[in-house]
C-alpha positions in Angstrom: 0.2 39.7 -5.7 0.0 36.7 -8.2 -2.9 37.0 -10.8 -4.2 33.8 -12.2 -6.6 33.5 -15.3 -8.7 31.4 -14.0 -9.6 30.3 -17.7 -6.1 29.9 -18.8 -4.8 25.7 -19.2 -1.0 27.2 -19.5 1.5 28.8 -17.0 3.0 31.5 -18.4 4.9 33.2 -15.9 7.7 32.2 -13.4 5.4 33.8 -10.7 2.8 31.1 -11.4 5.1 28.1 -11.8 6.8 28.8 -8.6 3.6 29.2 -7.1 2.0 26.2 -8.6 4.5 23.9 -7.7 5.1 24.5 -4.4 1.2 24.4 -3.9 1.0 20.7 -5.8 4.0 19.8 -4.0 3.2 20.8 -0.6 -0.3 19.7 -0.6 0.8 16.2 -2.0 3.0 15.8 1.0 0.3 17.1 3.6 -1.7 14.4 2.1 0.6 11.5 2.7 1.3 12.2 5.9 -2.2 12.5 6.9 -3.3 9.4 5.0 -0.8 7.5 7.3 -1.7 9.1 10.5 -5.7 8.7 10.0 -4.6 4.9 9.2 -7.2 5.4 5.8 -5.1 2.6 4.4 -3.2 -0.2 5.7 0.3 -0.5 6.7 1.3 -1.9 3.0 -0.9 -0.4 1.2 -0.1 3.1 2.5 3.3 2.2 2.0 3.0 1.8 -1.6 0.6 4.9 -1.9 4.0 6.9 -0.8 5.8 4.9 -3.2 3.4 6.0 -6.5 2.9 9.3 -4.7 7.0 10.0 -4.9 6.9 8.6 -8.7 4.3 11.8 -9.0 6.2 14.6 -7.1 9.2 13.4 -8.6 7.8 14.2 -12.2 6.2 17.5 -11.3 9.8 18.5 -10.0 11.3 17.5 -13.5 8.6 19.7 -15.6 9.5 22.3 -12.8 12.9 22.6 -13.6 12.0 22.0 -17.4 9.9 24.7 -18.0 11.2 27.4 -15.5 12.9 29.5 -18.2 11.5 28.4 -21.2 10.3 31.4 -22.8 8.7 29.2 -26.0 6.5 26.8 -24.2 4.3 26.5 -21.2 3.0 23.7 -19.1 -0.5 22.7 -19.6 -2.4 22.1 -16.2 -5.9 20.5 -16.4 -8.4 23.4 -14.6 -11.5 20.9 -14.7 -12.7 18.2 -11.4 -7.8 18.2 -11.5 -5.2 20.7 -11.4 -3.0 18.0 -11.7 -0.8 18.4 -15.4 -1.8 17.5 -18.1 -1.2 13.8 -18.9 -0.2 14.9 -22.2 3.3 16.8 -19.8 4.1 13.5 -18.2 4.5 11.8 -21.4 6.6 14.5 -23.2 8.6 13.8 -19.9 9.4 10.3 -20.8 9.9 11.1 -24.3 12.3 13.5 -23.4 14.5 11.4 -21.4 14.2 8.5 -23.9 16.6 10.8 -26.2 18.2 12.0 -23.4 21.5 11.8 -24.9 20.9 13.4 -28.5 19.5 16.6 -26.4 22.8 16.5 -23.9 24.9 16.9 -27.2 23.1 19.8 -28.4 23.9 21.3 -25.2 26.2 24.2 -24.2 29.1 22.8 -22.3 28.7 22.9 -18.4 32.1 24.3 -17.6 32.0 26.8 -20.3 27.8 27.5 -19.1 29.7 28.5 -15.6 32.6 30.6 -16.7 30.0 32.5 -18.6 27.8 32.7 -15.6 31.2 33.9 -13.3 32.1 36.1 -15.9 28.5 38.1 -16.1 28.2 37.8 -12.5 31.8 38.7 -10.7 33.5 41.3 -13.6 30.2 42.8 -15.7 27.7 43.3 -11.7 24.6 42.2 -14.8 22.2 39.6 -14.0 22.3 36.2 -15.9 20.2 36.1 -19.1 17.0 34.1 -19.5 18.4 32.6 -22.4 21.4 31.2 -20.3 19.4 30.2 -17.2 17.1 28.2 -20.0 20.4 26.5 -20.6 21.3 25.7 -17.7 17.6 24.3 -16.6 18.1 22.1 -19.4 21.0 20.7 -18.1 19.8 19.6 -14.8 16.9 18.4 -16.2 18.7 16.2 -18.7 21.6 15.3 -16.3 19.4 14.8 -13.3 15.6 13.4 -14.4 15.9 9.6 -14.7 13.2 8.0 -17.1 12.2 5.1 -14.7 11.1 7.4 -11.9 8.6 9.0 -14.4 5.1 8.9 -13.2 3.8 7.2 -16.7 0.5 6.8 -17.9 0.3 3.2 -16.3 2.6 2.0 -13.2 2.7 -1.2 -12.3 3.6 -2.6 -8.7 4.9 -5.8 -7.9 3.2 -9.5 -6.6 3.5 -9.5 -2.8 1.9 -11.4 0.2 -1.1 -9.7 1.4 -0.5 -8.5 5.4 -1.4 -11.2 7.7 -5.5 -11.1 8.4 -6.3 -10.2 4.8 -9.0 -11.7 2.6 -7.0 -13.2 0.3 -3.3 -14.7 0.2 -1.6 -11.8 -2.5 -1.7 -8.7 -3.6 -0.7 -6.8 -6.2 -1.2 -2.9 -7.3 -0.9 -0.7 -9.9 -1.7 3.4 -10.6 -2.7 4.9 -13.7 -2.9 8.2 -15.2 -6.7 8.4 -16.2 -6.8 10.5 -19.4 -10.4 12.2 -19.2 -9.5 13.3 -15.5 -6.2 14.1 -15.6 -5.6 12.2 -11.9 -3.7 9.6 -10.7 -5.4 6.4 -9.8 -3.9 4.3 -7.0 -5.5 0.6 -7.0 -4.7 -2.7 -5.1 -6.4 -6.0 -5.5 -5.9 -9.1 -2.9 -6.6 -12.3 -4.2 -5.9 -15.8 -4.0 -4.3 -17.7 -6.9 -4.9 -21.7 -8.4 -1.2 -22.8 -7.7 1.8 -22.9 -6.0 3.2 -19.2 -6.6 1.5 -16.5 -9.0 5.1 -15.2 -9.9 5.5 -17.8 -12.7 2.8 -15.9 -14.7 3.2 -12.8 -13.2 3.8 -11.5 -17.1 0.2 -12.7 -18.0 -1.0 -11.4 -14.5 0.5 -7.5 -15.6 -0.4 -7.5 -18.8 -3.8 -8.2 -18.3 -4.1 -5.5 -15.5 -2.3 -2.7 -18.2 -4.8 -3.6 -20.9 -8.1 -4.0 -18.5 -7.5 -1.4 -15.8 -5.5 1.2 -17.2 -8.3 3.4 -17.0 -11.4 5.0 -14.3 -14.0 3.2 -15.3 -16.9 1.3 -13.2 -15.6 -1.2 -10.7 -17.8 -4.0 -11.6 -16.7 -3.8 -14.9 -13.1 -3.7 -14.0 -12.5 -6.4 -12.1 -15.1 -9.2 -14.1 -12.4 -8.4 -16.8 -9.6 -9.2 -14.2 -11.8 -12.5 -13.5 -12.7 -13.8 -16.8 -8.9 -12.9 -18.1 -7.0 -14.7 -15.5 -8.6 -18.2 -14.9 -6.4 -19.2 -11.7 -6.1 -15.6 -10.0 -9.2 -15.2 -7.9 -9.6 -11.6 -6.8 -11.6 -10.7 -3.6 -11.1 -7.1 -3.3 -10.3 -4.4 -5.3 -9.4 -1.1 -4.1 -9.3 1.7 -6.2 -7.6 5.5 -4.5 -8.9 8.4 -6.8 -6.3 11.4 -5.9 -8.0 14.1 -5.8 -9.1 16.7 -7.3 -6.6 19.1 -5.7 -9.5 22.3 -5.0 -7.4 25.9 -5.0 -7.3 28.5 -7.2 -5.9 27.3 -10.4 -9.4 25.2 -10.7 -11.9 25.6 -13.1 -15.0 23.4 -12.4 -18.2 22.9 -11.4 -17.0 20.9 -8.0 -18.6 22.9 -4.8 -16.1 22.2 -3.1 -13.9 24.2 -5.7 -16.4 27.0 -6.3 -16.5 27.4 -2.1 -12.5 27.9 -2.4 -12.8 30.5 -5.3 -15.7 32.5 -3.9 -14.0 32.5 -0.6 -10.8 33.8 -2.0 -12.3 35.9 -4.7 -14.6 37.7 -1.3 -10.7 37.9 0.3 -12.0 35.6 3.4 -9.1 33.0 2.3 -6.1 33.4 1.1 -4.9 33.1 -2.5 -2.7 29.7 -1.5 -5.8 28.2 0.4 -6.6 24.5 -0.6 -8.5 21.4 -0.3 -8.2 17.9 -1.5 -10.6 15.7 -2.2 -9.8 11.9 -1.8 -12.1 8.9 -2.6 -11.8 5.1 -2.0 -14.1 2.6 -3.9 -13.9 -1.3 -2.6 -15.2 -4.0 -4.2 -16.1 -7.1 -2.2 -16.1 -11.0 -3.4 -19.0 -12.7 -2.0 -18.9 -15.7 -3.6 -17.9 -17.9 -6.2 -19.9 -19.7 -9.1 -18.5 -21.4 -11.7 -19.3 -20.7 -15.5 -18.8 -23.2 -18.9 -18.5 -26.7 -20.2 -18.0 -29.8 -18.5 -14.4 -29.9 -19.7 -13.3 -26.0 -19.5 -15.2 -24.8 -16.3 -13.9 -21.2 -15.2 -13.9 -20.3 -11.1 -15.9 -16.2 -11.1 -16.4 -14.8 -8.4 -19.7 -12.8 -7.4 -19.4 -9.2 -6.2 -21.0 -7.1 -3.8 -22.3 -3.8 -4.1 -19.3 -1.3 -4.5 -18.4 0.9 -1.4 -17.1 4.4 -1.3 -15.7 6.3 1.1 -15.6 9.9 0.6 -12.5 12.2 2.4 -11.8 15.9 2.5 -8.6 17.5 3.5 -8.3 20.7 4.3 -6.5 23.5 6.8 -8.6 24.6 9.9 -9.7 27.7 7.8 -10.7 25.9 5.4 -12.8 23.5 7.3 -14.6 26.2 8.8 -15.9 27.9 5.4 -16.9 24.6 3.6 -19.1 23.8 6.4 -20.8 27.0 6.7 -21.1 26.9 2.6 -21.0 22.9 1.3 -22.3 21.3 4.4 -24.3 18.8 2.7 -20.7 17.3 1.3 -19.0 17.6 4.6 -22.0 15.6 6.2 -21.4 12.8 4.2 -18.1 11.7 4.7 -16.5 8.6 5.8 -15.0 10.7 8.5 -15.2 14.4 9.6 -12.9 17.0 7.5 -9.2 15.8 8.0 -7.0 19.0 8.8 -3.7 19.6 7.3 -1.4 22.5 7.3 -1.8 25.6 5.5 0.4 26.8 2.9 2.1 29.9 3.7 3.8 32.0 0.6 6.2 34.6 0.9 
């Protein structure tokens, strides 16, 4: 049986980081698919929620294979409203690959690494050393991890036509890597634009989003700095996906959903690799527009509703069962009932 410190930020055994990583990995993917199937998000935009979600399972792979048989450091993984990594991991990721090069040099040669292994294996019967198998994690990771498919800190998506029957002509999206929560972010905004095509200052257009909405912060505020930064994009909806948290037992918070899980599992009615995930999406409206300054420099704003949010949980059958005998004042309020995925099952 695994034992996890439920106060410990570090994993510090292969035990946990197999166990970990298959559980962020798995539930990740159970996600996805149900996203699509419950049609939570349009065609496109679901579409490019798989695209930033493969950014992220592609990083937690590489700090898989990075830290698998490193016996000097440990991978930090935020226990509070998360257990996502730390952002801090994803950009010692990037770092790392930056100098990939000056690390591959340092490196034992690979045909030399596998006569060693052959050697130990085939004419000595021992097992491989950590030591080695450190090496030889290093090389994958330096040979295999490419930089640009690094979930960093802010990702940003490309100017496209907004699906036919939108509100507005565009749309454009971007995820970041909120700091204080250590989740990802998924957002999309539709709007229309004061000329012929909004690629010509589609530099302006990204820059403005990394420096404004880089960041959870309140939606209102968000996108009147989108408005009042970019005089000819008019947005009329913003969408904002908050990922999680992911509830199981590596958590550490004051989320009831979370404390459910752990009571449940500590009482042995779950199973250790039981799980939830919360999911939220806040929207943000345009219902009209007012315009704002001197005769000669007038600016087009728009006026916003109230934000809506939409509250999901998903969870296997099991799981479902115990949060509504123990939280049902959260399952009550969702957009939709509890949205069942599979279990995880570990050997």
């Amino acid at each position: 049986m695994i034992v996890t410190p439920l106060d410990s930020a570090i994993l510090d055994s292969k035990e946990q980081y197999v166990f970990y990583h298959r559980m962020i990995d798995f539930s990740l993917k159970e996600l996805i698919v149900a996203v699509q199937q419950k049609q939570i998000l349009n065609q496109q935009e679901v579409l490019l929620f798989k695209q930033y979600s493969d950014l992220l399972l592609y990083s937690i792979e590489a700090m898989r294979v990075k830290y698998m048989y490193d016996d000097e450091e440990n991978m930090k993984v935020d226990l509070t409203d998360s257990s996502f990594p730390n952002y801090l991991e994803f950009r010692y990721l990037f770092n790392d690959l930056a100098l990939r090069e000056d690390y591959l040099g340092k490196l034992t040669d690979i045909d030399t690494l596998k006569d060693e292994f052959l050697d130990t294996l085939m004419r000595k019967k021992e097992p491989i050393a950590k030591r080695k198998l450190f090496q030889a994690a290093s090389i994958v990771y330096y040979t295999s991890a490419k930089k640009e498919y690094i979930f960093n800190r802010f990702v940003q998506g490309k100017i496209i036509a907004a699906p036919e029957g939108s509100v507005a002509e565009y749309l454009v999206s971007w995820s970041f890597y909120d700091v204080s929560h250590n989740r990802p972010f998924i957002c999309y905004m539709y709007f229309d634009y004061d000329g012929k095509d909004p690629l010509k200052e589609r530099n302006e257009i990204y820059s403005a989003l990394k420096s404004i909405a880089d960041r959870e912060m309140s939606l209102d505020t968000m996108a009147y700095g989108i408005d009042k930064r970019l005089p000819k994009v008019f947005p009329k909806l913003i969408k904002r996906v908050d990922l999680g948290p992911i509830h199981n037992i590596f958590a550490k918070d004051e989320n009831k959903v979370t404390h459910a899980i752990l009571q449940s599992i500590a009482n042995k009615e779950i199973p250790l690799e039981s799980y939830a995930i919360s999911f939220k999406i806040d929207e943000l409206k345009s219902a009209s527009e007012f315009k704002e300054g001197s005769f000669f420099s007038k600016q087009t704003y728009q006026r916003w509703d109230a934000m809506y949010r939409q509250r999901y949980v998903f969870a296997p059958h099991r799981i479902i069962q115990m949060l509504y005998n123990k939280t049902p004042e959260i399952m009550n309020k969702l957009a939709m009932s509890p949205i069942q995925i599979s279990e995880l099952k570990m050997e």
